[in-house]
Biopython code that builds the backbone (N, CA, C, O; Angstrom):
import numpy as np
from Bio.PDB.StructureBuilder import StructureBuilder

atoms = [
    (1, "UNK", "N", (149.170, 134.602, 134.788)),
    (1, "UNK", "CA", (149.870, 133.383, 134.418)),
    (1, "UNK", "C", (151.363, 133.632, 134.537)),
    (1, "UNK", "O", (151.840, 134.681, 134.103)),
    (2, "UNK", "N", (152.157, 132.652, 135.142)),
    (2, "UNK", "CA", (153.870, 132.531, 135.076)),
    (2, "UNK", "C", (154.155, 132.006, 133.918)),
    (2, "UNK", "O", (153.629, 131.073, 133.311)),
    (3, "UNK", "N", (155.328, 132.913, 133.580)),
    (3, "UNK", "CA", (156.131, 132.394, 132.498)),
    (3, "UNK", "C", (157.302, 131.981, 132.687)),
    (3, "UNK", "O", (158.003, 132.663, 133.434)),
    (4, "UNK", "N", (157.792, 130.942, 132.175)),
    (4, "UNK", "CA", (159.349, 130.650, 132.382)),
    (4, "UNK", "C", (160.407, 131.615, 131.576)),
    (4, "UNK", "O", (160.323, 131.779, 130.359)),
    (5, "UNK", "N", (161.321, 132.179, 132.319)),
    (5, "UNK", "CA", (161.758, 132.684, 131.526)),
    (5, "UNK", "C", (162.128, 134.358, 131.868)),
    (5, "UNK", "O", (162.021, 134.818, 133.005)),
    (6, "UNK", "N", (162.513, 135.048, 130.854)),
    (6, "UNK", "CA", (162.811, 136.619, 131.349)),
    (6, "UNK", "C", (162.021, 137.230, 130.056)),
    (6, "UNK", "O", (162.069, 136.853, 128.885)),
    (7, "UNK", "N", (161.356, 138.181, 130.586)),
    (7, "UNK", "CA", (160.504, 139.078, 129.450)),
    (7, "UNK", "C", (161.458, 140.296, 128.705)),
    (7, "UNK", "O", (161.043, 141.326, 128.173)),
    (8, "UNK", "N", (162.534, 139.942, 128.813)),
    (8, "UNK", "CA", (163.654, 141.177, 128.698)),
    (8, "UNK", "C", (163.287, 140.911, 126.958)),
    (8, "UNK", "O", (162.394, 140.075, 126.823)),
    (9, "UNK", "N", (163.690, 141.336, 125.968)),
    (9, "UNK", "CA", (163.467, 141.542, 124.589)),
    (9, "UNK", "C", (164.051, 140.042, 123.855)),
    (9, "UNK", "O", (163.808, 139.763, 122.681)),
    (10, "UNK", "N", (164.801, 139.218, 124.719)),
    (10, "UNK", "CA", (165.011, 137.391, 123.698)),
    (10, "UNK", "C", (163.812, 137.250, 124.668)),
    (10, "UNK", "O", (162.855, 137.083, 123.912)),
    (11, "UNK", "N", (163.442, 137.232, 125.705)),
    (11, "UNK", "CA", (162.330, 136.526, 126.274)),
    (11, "UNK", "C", (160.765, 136.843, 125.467)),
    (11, "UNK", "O", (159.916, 135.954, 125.395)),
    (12, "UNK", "N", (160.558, 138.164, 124.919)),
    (12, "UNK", "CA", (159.556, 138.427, 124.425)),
    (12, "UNK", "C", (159.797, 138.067, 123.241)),
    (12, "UNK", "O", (158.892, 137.333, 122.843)),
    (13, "UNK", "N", (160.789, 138.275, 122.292)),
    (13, "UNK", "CA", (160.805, 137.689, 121.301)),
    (13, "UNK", "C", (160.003, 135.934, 121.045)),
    (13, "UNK", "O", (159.045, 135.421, 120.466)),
    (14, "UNK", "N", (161.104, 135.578, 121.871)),
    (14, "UNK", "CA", (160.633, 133.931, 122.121)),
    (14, "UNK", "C", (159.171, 133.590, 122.460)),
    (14, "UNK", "O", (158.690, 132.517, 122.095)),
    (15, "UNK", "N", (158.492, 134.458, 123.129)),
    (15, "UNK", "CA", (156.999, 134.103, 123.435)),
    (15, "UNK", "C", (156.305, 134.761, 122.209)),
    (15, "UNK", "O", (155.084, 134.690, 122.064)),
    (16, "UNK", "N", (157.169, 135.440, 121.281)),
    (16, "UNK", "CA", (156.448, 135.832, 120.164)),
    (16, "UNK", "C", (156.058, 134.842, 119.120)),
    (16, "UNK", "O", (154.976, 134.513, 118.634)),
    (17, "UNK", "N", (157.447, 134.431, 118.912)),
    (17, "UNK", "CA", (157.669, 132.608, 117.900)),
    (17, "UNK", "C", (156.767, 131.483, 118.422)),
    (17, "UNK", "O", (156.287, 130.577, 117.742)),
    (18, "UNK", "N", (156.629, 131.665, 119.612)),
    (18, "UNK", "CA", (155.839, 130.303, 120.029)),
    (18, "UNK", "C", (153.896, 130.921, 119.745)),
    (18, "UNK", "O", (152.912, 130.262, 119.409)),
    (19, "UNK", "N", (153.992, 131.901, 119.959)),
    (19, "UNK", "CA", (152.467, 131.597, 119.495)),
    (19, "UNK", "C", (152.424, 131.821, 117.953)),
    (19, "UNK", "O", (151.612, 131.207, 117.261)),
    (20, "UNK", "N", (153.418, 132.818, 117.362)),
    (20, "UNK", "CA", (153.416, 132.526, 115.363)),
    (20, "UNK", "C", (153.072, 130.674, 115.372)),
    (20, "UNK", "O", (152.182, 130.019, 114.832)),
    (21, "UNK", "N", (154.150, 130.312, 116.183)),
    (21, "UNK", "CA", (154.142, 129.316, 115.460)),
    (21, "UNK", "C", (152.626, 128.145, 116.084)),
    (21, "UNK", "O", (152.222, 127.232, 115.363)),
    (22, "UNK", "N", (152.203, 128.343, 117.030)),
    (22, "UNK", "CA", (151.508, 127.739, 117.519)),
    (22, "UNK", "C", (150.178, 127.942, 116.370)),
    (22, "UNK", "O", (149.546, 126.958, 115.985)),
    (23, "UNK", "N", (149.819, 129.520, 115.834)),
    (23, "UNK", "CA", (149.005, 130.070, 115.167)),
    (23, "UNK", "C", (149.056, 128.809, 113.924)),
    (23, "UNK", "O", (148.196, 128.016, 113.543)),
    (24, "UNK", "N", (150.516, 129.047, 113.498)),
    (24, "UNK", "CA", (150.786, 127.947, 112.226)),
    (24, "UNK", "C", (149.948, 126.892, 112.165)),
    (24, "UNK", "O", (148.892, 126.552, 111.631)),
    (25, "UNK", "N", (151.053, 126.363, 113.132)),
    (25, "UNK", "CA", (150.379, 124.703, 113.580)),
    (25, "UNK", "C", (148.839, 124.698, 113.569)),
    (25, "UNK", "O", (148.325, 123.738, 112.995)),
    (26, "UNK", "N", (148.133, 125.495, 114.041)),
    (26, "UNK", "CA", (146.217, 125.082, 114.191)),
    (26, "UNK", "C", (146.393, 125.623, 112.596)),
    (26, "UNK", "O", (146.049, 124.635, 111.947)),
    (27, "UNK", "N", (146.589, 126.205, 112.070)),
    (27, "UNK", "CA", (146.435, 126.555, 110.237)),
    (27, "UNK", "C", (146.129, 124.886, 109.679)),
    (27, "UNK", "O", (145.091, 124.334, 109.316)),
    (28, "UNK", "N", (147.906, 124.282, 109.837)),
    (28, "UNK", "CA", (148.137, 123.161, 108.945)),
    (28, "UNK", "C", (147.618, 122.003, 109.653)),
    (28, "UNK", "O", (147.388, 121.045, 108.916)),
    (29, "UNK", "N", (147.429, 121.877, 110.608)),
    (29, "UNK", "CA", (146.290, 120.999, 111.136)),
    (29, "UNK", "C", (144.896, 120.484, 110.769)),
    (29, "UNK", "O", (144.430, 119.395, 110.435)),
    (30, "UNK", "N", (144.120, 122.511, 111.098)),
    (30, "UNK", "CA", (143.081, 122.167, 110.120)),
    (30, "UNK", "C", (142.630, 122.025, 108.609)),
    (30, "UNK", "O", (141.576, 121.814, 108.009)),
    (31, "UNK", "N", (144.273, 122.300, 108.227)),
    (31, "UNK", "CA", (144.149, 121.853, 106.331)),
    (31, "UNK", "C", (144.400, 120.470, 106.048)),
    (31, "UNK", "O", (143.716, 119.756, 105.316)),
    (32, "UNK", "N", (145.565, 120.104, 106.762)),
    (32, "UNK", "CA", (145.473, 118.499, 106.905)),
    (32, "UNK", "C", (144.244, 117.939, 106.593)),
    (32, "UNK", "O", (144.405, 117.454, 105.473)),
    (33, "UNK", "N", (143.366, 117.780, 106.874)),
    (33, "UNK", "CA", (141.691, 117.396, 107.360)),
    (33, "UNK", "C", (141.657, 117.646, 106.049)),
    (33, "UNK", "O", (141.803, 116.505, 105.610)),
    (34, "UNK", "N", (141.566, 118.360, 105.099)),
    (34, "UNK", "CA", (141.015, 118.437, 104.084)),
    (34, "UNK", "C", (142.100, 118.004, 102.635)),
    (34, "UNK", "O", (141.764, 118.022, 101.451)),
    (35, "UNK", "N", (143.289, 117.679, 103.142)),
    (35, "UNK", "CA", (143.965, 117.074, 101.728)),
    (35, "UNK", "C", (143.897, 115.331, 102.108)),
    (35, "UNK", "O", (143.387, 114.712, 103.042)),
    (36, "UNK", "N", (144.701, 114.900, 100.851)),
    (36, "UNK", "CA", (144.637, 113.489, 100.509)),
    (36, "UNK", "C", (145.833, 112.571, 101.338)),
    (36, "UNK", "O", (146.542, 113.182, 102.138)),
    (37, "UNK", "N", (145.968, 111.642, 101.212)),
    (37, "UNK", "CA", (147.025, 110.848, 102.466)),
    (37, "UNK", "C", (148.482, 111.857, 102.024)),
    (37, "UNK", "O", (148.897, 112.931, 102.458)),
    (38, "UNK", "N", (148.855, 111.146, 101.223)),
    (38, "UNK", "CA", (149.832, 111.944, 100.744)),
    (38, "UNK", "C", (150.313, 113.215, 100.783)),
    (38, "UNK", "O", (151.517, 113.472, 100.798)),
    (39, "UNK", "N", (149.340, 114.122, 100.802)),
    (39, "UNK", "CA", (149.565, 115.771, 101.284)),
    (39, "UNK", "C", (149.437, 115.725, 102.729)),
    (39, "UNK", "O", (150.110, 116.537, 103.365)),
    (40, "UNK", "N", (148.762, 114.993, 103.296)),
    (40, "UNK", "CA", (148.854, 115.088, 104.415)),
    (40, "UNK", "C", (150.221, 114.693, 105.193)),
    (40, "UNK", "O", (150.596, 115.527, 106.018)),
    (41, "UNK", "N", (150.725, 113.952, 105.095)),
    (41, "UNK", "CA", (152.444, 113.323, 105.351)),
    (41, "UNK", "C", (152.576, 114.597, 105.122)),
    (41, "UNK", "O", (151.848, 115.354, 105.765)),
    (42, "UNK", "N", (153.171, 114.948, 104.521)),
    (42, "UNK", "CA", (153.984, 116.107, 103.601)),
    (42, "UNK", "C", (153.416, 117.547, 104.842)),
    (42, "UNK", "O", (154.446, 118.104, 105.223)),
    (43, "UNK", "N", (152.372, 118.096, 105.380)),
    (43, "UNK", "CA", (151.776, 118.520, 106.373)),
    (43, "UNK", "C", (152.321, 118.209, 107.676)),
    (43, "UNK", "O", (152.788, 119.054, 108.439)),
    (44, "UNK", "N", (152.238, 116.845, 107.930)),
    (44, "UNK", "CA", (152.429, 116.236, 109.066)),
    (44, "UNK", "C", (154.057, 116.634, 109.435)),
    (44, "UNK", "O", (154.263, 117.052, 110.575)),
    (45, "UNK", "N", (154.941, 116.542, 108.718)),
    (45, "UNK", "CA", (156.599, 116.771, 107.854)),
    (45, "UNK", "C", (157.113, 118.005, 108.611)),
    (45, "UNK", "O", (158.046, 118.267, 109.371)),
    (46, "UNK", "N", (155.570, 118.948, 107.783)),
    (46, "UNK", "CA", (156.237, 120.109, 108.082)),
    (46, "UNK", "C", (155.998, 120.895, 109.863)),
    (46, "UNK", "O", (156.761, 121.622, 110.499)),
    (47, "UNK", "N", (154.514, 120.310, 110.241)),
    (47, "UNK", "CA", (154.456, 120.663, 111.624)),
    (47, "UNK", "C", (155.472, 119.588, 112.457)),
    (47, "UNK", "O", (155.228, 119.728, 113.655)),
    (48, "UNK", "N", (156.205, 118.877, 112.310)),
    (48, "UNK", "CA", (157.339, 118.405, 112.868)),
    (48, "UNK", "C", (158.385, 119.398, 112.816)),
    (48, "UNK", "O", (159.016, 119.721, 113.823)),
    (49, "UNK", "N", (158.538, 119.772, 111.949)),
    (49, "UNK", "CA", (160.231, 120.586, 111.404)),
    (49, "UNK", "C", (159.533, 122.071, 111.979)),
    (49, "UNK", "O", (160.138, 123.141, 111.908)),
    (50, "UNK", "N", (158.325, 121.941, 112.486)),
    (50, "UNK", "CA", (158.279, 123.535, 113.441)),
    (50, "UNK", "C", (158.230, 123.815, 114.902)),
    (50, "UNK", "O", (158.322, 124.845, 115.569)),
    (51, "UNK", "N", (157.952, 121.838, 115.335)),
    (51, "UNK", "CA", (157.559, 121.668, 116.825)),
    (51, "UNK", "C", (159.208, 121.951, 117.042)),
    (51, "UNK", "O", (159.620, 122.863, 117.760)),
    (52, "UNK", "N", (160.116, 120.986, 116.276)),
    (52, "UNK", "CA", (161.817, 120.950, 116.433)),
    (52, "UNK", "C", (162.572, 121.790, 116.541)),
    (52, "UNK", "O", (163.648, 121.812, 117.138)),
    (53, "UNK", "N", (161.916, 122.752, 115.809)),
    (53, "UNK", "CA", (162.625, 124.465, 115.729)),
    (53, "UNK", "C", (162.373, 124.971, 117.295)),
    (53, "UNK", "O", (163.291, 125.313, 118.040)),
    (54, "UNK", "N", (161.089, 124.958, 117.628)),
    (54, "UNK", "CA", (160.708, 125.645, 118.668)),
    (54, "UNK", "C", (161.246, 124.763, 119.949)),
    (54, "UNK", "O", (161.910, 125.395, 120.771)),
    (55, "UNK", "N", (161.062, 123.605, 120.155)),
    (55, "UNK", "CA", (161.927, 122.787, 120.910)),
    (55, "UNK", "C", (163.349, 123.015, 121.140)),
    (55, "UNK", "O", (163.953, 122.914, 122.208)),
    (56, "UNK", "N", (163.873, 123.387, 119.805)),
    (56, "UNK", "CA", (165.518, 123.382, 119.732)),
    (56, "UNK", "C", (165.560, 125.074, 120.653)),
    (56, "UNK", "O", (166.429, 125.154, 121.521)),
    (57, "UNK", "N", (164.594, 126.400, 120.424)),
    (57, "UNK", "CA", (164.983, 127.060, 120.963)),
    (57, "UNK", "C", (164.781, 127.505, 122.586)),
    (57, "UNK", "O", (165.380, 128.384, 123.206)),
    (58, "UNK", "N", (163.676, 126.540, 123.065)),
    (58, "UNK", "CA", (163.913, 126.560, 124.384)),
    (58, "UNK", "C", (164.274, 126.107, 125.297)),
    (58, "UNK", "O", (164.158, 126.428, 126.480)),
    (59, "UNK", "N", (165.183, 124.582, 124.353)),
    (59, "UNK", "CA", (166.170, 124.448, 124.837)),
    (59, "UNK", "C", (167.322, 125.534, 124.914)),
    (59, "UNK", "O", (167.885, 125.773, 125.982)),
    (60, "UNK", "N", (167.571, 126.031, 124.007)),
    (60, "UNK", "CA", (168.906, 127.055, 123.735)),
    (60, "UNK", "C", (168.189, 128.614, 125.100)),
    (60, "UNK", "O", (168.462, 129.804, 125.252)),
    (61, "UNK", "N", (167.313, 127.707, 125.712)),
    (61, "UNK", "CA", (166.764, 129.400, 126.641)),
    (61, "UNK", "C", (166.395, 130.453, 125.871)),
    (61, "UNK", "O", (166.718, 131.444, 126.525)),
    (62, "UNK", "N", (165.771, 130.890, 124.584)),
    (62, "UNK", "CA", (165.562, 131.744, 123.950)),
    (62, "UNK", "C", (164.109, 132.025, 123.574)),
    (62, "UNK", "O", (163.831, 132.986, 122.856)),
]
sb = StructureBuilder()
sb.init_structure("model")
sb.init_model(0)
sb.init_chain("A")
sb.init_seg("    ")
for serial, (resi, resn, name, xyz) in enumerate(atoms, 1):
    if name == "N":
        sb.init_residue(resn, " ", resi, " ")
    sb.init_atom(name, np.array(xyz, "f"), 0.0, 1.0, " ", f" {name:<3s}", serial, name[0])
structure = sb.get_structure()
């Protein structure tokens, strides 16, 4: 598989964060499913404020 990008040590770093965080995301996803509307927002909240992070850094090439 191609990767975008340079595997030099910010490049590996960066493919490190994206699957932590990808790992995250399927976590609070499949807990979502099991809380009430309300916790769920609050869920929904937070896998936003992690897609944004990770967005913001590959934009920044990192």
């Amino acid at each position: 598989m191609v990767w975008g990008g340079s595997l030099n040590k910010e490049g590996s770093d960066y493919l490190r964060k994206i699957r932590k965080a990808d790992e995250v995301i399927e976590f609070l996803e499949e807990l979502k499913d099991k809380l009430n509307h309300d916790e769920q927002a609050h869920v929904t909240k937070v896998i936003e404020i992690i897609m944004n992070f990770i967005s913001k850094l590959s934009e920044e090439g990192k």
